[in-house]
N, C-alpha and C positions, 0 to 999 in steps of 0.2 A: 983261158980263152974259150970261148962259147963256139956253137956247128959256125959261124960265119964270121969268127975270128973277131967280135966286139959284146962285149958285156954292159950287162945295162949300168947309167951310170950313180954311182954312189954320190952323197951327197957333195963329199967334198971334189966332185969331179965335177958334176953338172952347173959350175960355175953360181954365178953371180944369180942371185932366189929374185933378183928385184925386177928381172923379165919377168916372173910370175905375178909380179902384185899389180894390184887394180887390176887382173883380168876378169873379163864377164863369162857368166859359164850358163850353159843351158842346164846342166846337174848335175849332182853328184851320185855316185854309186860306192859301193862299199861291197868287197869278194875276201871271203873266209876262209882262209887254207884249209884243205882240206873238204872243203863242202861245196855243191856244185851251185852257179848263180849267181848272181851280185842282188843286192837289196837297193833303192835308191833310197838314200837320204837327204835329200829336195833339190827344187828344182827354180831356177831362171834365180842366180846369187852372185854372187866373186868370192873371186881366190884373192888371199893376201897373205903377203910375209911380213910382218913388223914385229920390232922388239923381242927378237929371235925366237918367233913363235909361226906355223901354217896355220892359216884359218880359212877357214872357210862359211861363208854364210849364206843362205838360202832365205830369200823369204824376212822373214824379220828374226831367223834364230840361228843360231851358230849350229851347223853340224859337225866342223871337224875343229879339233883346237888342240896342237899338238906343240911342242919345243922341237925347235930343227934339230939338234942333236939325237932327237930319238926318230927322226925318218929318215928314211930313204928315199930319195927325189929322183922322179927319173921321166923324162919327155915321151910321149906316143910318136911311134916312126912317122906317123900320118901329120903330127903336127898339132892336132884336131885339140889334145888333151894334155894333162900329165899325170902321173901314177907318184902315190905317196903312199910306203908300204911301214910298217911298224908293229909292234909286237905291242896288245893290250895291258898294261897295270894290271885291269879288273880281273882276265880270264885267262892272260897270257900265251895266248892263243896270236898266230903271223896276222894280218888283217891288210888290205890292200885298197884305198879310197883310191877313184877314179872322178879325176874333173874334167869334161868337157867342156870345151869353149865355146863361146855362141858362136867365135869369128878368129880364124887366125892367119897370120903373115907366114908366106914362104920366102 
């Protein structure tokens, strides 16, 4: 249990991935454990979950393209976004994409 008695949620907690798909996002970002900053990797796209995969596209190109088995999904307290955290193939290095939404429901 975390200082305020709730940890963030694992995939298989964060329910049902299908509130995430078709949403619209203002951008994404991308924070490297370990290294301070986030980099954006585009901007004004959607988030989708299909064919048990997170994608994300910006623009006319895919920034994020991952298998839900290898993320961790977890909602922003704010609401505003969601955090999709996973460990790189390439450099195996933690790695942590942030999507914002252009608009979201409370």
């Amino acid at each position: 249990m975390g200082l305020f008695g709730r940890r963030a949620a694992s995939r298989e907690e964060f329910g049902d991935l299908s509130r995430l798909a078709d949403r619209a996002i203002r951008y994404a970002a991308v924070r490297v454990s370990g290294e301070n900053g986030e980099r954006i990797l585009g901007r004004e796209g959607y988030l989708n979950c299909a064919d048990g995969r997170v994608i994300i596209c910006c623009g006319a190109r895919t920034v994020f393209d991952m298998p839900v088995e290898e993320v961790t999904v977890g909602e922003l307290m704010s609401r505003n976004g969601a955090t999709f955290t996973y460990r790189d193939p390439a450099d195996g290095k933690k790695k942590t994409v942030t999507a914002y939404y252009t608009s979201y429901y409370k």
